[in-house]
C-alpha positions in Angstrom: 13.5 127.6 40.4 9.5 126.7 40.3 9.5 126.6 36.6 12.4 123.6 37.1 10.7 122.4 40.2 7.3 122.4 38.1 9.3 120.8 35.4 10.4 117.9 37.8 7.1 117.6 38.6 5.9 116.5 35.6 5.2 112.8 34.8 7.1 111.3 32.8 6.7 110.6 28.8 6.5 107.5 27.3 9.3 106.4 25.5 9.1 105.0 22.4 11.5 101.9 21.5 11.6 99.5 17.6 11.7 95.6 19.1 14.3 93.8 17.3 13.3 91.6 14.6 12.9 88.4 15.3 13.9 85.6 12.4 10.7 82.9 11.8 12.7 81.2 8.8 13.1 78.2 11.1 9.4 77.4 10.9 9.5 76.7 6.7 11.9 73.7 8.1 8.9 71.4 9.9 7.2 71.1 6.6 10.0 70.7 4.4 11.6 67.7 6.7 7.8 66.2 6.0 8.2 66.7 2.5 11.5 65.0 2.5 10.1 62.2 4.9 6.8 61.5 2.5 9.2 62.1 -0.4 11.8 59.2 1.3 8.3 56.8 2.3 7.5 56.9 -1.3 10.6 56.1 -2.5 11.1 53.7 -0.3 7.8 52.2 -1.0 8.3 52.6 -4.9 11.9 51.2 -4.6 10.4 47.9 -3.3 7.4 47.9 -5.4 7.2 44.8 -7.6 5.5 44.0 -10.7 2.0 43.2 -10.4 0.6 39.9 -11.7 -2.8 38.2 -12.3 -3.7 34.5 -10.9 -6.7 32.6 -12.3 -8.4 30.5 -9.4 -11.7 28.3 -9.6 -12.6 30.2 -6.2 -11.4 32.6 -3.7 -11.9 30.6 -0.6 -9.8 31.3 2.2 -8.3 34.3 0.0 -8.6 38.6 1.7 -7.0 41.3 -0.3 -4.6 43.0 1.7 -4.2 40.8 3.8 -3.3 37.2 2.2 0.1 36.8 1.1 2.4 35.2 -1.5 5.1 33.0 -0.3 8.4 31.0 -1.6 9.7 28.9 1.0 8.4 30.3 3.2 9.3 34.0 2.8 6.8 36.8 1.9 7.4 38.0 -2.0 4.2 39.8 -2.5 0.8 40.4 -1.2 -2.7 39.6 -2.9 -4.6 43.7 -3.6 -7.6 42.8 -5.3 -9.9 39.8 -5.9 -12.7 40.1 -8.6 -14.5 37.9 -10.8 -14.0 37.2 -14.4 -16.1 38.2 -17.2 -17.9 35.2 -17.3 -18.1 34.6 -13.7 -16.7 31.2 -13.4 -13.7 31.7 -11.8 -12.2 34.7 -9.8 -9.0 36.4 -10.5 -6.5 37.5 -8.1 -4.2 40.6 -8.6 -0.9 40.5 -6.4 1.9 43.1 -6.3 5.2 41.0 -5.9 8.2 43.2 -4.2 11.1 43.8 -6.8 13.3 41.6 -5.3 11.2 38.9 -6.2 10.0 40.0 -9.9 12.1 37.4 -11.2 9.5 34.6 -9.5 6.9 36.0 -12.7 8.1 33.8 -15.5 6.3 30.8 -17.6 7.7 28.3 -15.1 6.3 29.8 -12.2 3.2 27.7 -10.5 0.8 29.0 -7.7 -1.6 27.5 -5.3 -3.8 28.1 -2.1 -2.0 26.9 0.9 -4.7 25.3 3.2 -5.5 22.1 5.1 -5.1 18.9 3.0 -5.9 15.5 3.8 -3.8 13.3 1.0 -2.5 9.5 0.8 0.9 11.5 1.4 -0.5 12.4 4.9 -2.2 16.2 6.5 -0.8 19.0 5.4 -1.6 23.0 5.9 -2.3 22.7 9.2 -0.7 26.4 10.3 -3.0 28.0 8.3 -5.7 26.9 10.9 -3.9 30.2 12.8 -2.7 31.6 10.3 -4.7 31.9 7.9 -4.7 30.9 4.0 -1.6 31.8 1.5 -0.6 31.5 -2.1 2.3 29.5 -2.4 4.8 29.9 -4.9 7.4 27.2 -6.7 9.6 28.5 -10.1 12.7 27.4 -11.7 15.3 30.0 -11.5 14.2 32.5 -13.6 15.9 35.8 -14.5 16.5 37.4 -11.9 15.2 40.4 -11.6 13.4 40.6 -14.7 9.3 39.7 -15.3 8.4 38.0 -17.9 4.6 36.8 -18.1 1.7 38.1 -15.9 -0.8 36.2 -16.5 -1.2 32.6 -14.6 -3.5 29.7 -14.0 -3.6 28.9 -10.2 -3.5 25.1 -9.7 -6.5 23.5 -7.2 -3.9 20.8 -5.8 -0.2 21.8 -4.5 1.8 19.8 -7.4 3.3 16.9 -5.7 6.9 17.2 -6.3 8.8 20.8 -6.2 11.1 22.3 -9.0 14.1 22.0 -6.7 13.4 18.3 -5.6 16.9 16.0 -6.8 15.2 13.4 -9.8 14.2 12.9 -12.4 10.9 12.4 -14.4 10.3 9.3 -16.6 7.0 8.9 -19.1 4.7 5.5 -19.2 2.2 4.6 -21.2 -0.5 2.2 -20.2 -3.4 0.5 -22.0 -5.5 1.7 -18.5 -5.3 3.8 -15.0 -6.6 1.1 -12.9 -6.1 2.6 -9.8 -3.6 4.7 -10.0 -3.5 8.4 -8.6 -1.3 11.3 -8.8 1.0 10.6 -5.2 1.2 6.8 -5.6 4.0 5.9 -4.5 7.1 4.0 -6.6 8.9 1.6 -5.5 12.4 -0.4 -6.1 12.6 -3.3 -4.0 10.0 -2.4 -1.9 11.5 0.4 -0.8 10.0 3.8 -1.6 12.2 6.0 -4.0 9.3 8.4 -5.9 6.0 8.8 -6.7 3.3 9.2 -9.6 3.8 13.2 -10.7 0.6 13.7 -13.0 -1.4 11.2 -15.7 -3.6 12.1 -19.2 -5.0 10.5 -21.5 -3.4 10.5 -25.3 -4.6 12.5 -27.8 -5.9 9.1 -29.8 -7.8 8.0 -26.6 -5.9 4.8 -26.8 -3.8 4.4 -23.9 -3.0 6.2 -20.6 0.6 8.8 -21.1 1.9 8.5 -17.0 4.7 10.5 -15.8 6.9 9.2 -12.6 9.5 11.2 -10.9 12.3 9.4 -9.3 14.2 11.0 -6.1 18.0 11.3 -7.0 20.0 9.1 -6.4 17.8 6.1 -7.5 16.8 7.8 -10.8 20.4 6.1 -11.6 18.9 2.7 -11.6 16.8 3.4 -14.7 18.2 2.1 -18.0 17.6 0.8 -20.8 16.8 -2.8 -19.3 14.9 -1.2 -17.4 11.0 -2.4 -16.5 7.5 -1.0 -15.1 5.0 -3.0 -13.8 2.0 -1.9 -11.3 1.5 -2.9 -7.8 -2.2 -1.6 -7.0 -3.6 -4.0 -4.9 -3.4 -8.1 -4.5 -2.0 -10.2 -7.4 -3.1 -13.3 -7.2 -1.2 -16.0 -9.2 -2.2 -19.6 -10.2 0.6 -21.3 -11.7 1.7 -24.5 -11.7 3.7 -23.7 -8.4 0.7 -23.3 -6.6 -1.2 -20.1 -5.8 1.0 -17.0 -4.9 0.3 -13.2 -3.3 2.2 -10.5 -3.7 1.5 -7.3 -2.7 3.5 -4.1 -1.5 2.6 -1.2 1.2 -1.0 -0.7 2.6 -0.7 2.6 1.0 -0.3 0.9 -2.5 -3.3 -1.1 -2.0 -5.5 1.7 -1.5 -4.1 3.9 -4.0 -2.1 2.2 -5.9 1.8 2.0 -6.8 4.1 1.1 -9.5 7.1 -0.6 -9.4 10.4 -1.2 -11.5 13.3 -3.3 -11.7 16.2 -4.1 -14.4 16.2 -7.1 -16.6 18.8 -8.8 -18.9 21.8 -6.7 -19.5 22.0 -3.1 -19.0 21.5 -1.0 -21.5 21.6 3.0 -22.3 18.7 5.1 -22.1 19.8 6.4 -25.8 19.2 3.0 -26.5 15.7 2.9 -26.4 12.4 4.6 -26.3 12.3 6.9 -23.2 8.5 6.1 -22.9 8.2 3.0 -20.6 5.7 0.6 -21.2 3.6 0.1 -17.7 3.2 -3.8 -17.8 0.0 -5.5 -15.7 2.3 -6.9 -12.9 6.0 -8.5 -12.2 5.2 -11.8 -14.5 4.0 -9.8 -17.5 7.5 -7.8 -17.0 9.7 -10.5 -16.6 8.8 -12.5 -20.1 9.0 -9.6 -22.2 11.7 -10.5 -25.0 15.6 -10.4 -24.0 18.0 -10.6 -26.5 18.2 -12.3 -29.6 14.5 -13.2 -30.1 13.5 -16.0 -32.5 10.7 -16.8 -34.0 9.1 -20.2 -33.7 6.1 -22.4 -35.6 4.5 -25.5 -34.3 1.0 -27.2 -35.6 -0.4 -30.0 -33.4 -2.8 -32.5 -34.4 -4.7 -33.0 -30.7 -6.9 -30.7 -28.9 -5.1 -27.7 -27.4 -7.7 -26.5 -24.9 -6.1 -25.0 -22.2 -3.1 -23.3 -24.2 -3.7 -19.5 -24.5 -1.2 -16.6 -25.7 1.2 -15.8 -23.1 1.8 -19.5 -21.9 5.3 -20.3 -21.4 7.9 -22.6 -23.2 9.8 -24.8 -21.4 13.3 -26.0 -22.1 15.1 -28.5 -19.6 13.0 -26.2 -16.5 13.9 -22.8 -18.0 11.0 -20.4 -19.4 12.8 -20.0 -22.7 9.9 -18.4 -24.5 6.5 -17.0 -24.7 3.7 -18.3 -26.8 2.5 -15.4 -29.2 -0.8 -16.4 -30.7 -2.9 -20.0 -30.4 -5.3 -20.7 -33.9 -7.5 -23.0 -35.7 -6.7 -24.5 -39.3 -7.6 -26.6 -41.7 -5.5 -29.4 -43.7 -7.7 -28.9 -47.2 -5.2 -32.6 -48.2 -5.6 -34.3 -45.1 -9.3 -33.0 -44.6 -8.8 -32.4 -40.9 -8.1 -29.4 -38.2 -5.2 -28.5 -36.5 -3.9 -25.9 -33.8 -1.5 -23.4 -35.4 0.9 -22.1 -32.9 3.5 -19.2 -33.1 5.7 -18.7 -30.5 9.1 -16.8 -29.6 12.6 -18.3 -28.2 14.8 -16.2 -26.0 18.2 -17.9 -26.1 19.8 -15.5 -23.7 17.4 -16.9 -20.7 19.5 -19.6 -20.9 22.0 -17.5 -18.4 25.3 -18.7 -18.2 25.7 -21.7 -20.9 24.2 -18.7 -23.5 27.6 -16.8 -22.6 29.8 -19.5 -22.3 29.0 -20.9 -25.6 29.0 -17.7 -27.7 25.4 -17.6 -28.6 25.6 -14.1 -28.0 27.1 -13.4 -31.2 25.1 -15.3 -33.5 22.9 -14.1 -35.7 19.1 -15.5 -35.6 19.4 -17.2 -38.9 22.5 -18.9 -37.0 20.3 -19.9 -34.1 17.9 -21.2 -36.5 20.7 -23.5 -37.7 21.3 -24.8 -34.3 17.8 -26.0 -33.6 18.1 -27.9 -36.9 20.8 -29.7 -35.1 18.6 -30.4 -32.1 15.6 -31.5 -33.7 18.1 -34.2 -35.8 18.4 -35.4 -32.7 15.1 -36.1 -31.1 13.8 -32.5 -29.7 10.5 -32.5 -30.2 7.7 -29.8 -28.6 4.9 -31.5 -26.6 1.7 -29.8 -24.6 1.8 -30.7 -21.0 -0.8 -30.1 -18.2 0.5 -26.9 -15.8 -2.7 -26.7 -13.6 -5.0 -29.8 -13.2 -7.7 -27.5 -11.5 -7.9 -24.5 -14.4 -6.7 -26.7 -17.1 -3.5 -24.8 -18.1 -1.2 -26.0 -20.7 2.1 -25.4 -21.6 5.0 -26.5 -24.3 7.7 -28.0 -23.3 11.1 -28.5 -25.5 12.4 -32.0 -24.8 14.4 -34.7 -26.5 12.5 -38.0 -27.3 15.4 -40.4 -28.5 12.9 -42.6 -30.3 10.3 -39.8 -32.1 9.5 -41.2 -35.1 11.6 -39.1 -38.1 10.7 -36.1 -39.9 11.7 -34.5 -42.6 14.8 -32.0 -41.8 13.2 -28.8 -41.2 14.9 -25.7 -43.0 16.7 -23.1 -41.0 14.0 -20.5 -41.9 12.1 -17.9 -39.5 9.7 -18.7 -38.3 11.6 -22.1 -37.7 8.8 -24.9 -37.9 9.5 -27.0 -34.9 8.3 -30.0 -35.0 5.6 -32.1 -32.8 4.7 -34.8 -30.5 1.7 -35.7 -29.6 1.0 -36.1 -25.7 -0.6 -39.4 -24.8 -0.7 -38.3 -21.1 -2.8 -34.8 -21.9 -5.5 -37.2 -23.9 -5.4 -39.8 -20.8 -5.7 -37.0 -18.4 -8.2 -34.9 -20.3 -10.4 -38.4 -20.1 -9.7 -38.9 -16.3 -11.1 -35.2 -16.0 -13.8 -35.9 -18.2 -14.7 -39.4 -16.2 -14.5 -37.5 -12.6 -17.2 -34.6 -14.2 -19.1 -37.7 -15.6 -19.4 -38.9 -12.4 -20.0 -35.3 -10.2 -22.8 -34.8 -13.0 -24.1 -38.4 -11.5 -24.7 -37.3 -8.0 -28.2 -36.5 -7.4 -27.1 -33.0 -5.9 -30.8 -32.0 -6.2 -32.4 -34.8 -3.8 -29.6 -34.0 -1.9 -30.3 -30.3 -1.4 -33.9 -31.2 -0.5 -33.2 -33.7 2.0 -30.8 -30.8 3.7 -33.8 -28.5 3.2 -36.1 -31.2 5.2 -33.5 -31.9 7.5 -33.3 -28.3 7.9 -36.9 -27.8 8.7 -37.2 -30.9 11.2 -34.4 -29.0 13.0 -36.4 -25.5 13.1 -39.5 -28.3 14.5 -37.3 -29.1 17.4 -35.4 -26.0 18.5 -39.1 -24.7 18.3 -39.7 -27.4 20.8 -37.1 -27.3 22.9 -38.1 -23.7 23.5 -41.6 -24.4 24.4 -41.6 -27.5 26.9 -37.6 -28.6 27.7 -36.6 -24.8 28.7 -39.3 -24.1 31.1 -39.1 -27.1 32.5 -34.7 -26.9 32.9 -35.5 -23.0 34.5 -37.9 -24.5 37.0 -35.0 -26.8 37.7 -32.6 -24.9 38.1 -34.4 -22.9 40.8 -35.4 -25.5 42.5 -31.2 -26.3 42.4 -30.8 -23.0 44.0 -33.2 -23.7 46.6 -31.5 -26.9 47.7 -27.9 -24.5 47.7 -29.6 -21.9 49.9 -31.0 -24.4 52.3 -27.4 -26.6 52.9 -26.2 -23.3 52.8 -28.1 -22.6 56.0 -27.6 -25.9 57.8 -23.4 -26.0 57.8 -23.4 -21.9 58.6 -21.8 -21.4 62.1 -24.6 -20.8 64.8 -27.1 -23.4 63.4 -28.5 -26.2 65.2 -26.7 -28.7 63.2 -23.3 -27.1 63.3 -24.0 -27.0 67.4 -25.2 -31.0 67.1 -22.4 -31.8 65.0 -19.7 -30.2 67.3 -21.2 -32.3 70.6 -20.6 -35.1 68.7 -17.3 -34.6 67.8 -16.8 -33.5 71.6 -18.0 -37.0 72.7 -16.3 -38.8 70.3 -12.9 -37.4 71.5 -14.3 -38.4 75.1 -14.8 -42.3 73.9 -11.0 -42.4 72.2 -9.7 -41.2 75.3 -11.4 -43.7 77.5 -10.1 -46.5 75.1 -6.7 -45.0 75.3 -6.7 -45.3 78.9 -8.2 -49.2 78.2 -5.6 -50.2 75.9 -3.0 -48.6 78.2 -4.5 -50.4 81.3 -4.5 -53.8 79.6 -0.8 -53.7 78.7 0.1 -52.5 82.4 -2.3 -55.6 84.1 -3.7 -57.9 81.7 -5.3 -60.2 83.9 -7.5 -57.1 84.9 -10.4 -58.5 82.8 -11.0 -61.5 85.1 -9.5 -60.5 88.5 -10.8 -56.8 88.5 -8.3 -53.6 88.3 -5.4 -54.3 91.1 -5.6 -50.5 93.0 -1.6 -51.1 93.5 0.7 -51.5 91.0 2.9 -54.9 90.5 5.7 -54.8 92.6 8.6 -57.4 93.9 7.1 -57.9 97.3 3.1 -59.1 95.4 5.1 -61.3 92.9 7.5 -62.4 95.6 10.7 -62.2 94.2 13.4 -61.3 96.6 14.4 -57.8 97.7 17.9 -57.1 97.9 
C-alpha cells in the first residue's frame, strides 16, 4: 500500500506523441499559375506582335516613341518604338511595330504621314491632335493580307490629297507651264466642282509640265476622247470683236488656281486617243482646236497685213470655220514686190448641222478640196477685215463677191491655194487711223501739261491763302454767330424781361379786341348812339310808339 500510494504520487511523465504530416505540395502551385500567366502574357503579346517597319521622315516633330501611334481610318495598327537619326543626319528614321493583324498594311503601296494641324486651300485640318497629340497616318491599297512585304518607307511631308479608296479616276496633262497651279486646285465641269489637281513634275526633257488630275466617280465618265483641258487661274480677260469679256470661276481658283474641262465635237473613245491631255491656256484656245476633217488652206495677199497674227479666226457666213496657222513675208522675184504668205486650216464639221445633212462627213479631204474649187468658180474669195478698231485685229473672212475679177481655176490640191481679194475698206480705215494719230501727234500735249502744272501751282498760291487771311477771318465769324444765338437765346427764354413785356402786351391787346367787340356789337343794337349818346334802356314799343296790344 505506500509503495502504490508513493507510486500515485508521482508526477506524471511526459508523453511522447509523432504530429501527422502535413502536405505543403499546394505551395509549388502559386508559382507555377505565374509561370503559366507570364507564359499566356507573352503569348498573348507575341500572338499580336506585328512586323516591325522603318519610316524615313525629314523630322521628328510632334513624334514620342512609345507613345505616338499608327493609324488607318482611324484605328490603331501599330505604335512608333524608336526614333533615331540617320547616318548622315538629315533626316530621322522612325521604327514602328505594326500588330499582326495589320502586317498586311507593309507593302509598296503603302503611304505614311504626320497627322498634325494643317492650314490648306482645301480648309484646317488636324485639329484633334491639338489634344491629342500627333500620329502617323496610314493609306494602302489592299494588300495581302496578312503577309509583309517591304519595310522600308519614305514618309511624305504633306497628307497626299486624295485617298486610295476615294471613287475616280486619274487623268495625265501636259502643259508648256505651271502658272499657278498647286497640288489641291480644284477641277471643275460646269462650274461645279468634281476633283482636284493630285500632284505635278516637270518632264525629264525640261520641256513642259506632266500634271496629273483625279476625277471623283461618277463624273470621271464625262472624259472622252472629245474631251478638253483648259486652266481657270485667275481673270481672263478677252478683247474680241464682241467687246471685252471676263470669265472667271471660284474665289478659290483665283488664288490657287483651277482647271477646267468640257467635251467638244463628237464623242469619242479614250482608246481613241492619247490618254495624256493637252492643258490649253483658257476656254478659247480649247474650243478652236481642230474637229474633224481638217483641211489645209493657202492664201497670199498683196496689201499690208498688220494686225493678222497666228491663231486669228476664219470666218465663213458668221461661223469660225478655221484657224490661221502661221502669217509670213515673201518675195515675188517676177513681179519684184512682197507679199504676205498665209497658211491656214478649215474645219468643215463646225459647220454643225448643214455638215451632216449634206454628207460632208464622209468625204475625204481631197473631196473637200474639190468642193471649194466649186465655190471659188463662183465668186468666194478670202478678204482681211478689221475685228478690233482699238488693237488693230484682223481677221479672214470667206465670202462670195459675184463680180471678183476671174482667176485661173485653182487645182484641188492640199494645201488648196484660195484665192484673194483685196480690202479697200482695211486701206481706207488704216488711213482714217493713221489721219486721227496724225492729228493726236498735233496737239501740243506738252504746253498743255505745263499750263496744268501752272494752273496747278496758282491753285497751291490760293489754298495757301485762303488758309492764311479768309479762315481766320470766317472762325472769328462764326463766333461772333454764336454770340448773337446765345444772346436771342436769352431774350425769348421764359422768365426774361422781354418774354414778361411781350406777354403784357398780348394781355392788352386781348383787352382792346374786346372793347371793340362790345363797340361793334353796341352799334348794331343803337346806331344812332354816335350822335345821341348810349340810350341806358333798350328800344322798346312804348319809346318808338307803336301800339301795345
Amino acid at each position: 500500500m505506500p509503495e502504490q500510494s508513493k507510486t500515485n504520487q508521482m508526477p506524471g511523465l511526459p508523453r511522447v506523441s509523432q504530429r501527422p504530416k502535413r502536405n505543403l505540395g499546394w505551395v509549388w502551385l502559386i508559382p507555377i499559375v505565374a509561370a503559366l500567366v507570364g507564359l499566356s502574357i507573352l503569348y498573348h503579346s507575341w500572338s499580336k506582335q506585328g512586323p516591325r517597319i522603318f519610316i524615313t521622315f525629314q523630322s521628328a516633330t510632334g513624334l514620342e516613341a512609345g507613345k505616338t501611334q499608327l493609324r488607318y481610318r482611324d484605328v490603331v495598327i501599330g505604335l512608333v518604338k524608336e526614333i533615331r537619326l540617320t547616318d548622315t543626319r538629315d533626316k530621322v528614321v522612325v521604327e514602328a511595330e505594326l500588330n499582326k493583324d495589320a502586317a498586311g498594311m507593309a507593302n509598296e503601296s503603302t503611304q505614311f504621314w504626320v497627322v498634325k494641324p494643317r492650314i490648306g486651300i482645301s480648309g484646317v485640318s488636324g485639329l484633334s491632335t491639338l489634344m491629342s497629340g500627333a500620329f502617323i497616318e496610314t493609306d494602302t491599297k489592299h494588300g495581302a493580307l496578312g503577309k509583309a512585304t517591304q519595310k522600308q518607307f519614305m514618309g511624305l511631308e504633306e497628307p497626299p490629297p486624295i485617298t486610295s479608296d476615294r471613287p475616280g479616276t486619274r487623268f495625265a496633262l501636259r502643259s508648256d507651264d505651271l502658272g499657278s497651279l498647286s497640288v489641291g486646285a480644284p477641277v471643275y465641269m460646269r462650274r461645279l466642282q468634281v476633283g482636284m489637281i493630285s500632284s505635278y513634275k516637270l518632264e525629264p526633257g525640261g520641256k513642259f509640265i506632266e500634271l496629273e488630275v483625279f476625277i471623283d466617280a461618277p463624273y470621271d465618265r464625262y472624259v472622252d476622247g472629245s474631251t478638253r483641258f483648259w486652266n481657270e487661274s485667275g481673270i481672263d480677260v478677252t478683247l474680241s470683236p464682241e467687246g471685252m469679256q471676263i470669265n472667271t470661276q471660284s474665289l478659290v481658283s483665283l488664288i490657287a488656281g483651277g482647271v477646267s474641262f468640257g467635251s467638244f465635237g463628237k464623242a469619242r473613245d479614250l482608246s481613241e486617243v492619247d490618254r495624256v491631255f493637252k492643258l490649253y491656256d483658257n476656254r478659247r484656245a480649247a474650243e478652236i482646236e481642230p474637229q474633224g476633217v481638217a483641211v489645209p488652206i493657202y492664201m497670199r495677199f498683196d496689201q499690208p497685213t498688220r494686225g493678222l497674227k497666228a491663231g486669228a479666226m476664219v470666218d465663213f457666213h458668221g461661223v469660225d470655220i478655221g484657224i490661221v496657222n502661221s502669217v509670213a513675208l515673201d518675195f515675188d522675184l517676177p513681179r519684184g514686190q512682197f507679199f504676205t504668205s498665209v497658211n491656214a486650216t478649215l474645219y468643215p464639221e463646225r459647220l454643225g448641222t448643214v455638215y451632216r445633212e449634206m454628207n460632208m462627213s464622209r468625204r475625204t479631204v481631197e473631196q473637200l478640196a474639190n468642193s471649194l474649187v466649186l465655190m471659188t468658180n463662183r465668186g468666194m474669195r478670202a478678204q482681211l477685215r478689221t475685228a478690233n478698231i482699238l488693237t488693230g485685229q484682223l481677221y479672214i473672212v470667206l465670202e462670195d463677191f459675184p463680180n471678183a475679177p476671174k482667176v485661173e481655176t485653182p487645182k484641188a490640191e492640199i494645201p488648196f491655194k484660195m484665192p484673194t481679194l483685196a480690202s479697200d475698206d482695211l486701206d481706207k480705215l488704216q488711213q482714217q487711223v493713221a489721219s486721227i494719230v496724225n492729228k493726236l501727234d498735233k496737239i501740243p500735249f506738252e504746253s498743255i501739261g505745263n499750263e496744268v502744272n501752272e494752273m496747278i501751282k496758282q491753285i497751291k498760291v490760293l489754298s495757301v491763302t485762303l488758309d492764311k487771311s479768309v479762315v481766320p477771318k470766317l472762325a472769328t465769324t462764326l463766333t461772333q454767330v454764336e454770340l448773337a444765338v446765345k444772346n436771342l437765346n436769352g431774350l425769348i427764354a421764359p422768365g426774361s424781361p422781354m418774354t414778361a413785356s411781350a406777354e403784357a402786351m398780348l394781355e392788352d391787346l386781348r383787352r382792346s379786341l374786346r372793347s371793340l367787340r362790345g363797340l361793334t356789337d353796341s352799334l348794331q343794337t343803337q346806331p344812332d348812339s354816335i350822335i345821341t349818346g348810349r340810350n341806358p334802356k333798350p328800344y322798346s314799343r312804348e319809346t318808338l310808339g307803336a301800339p301795345v296790344k
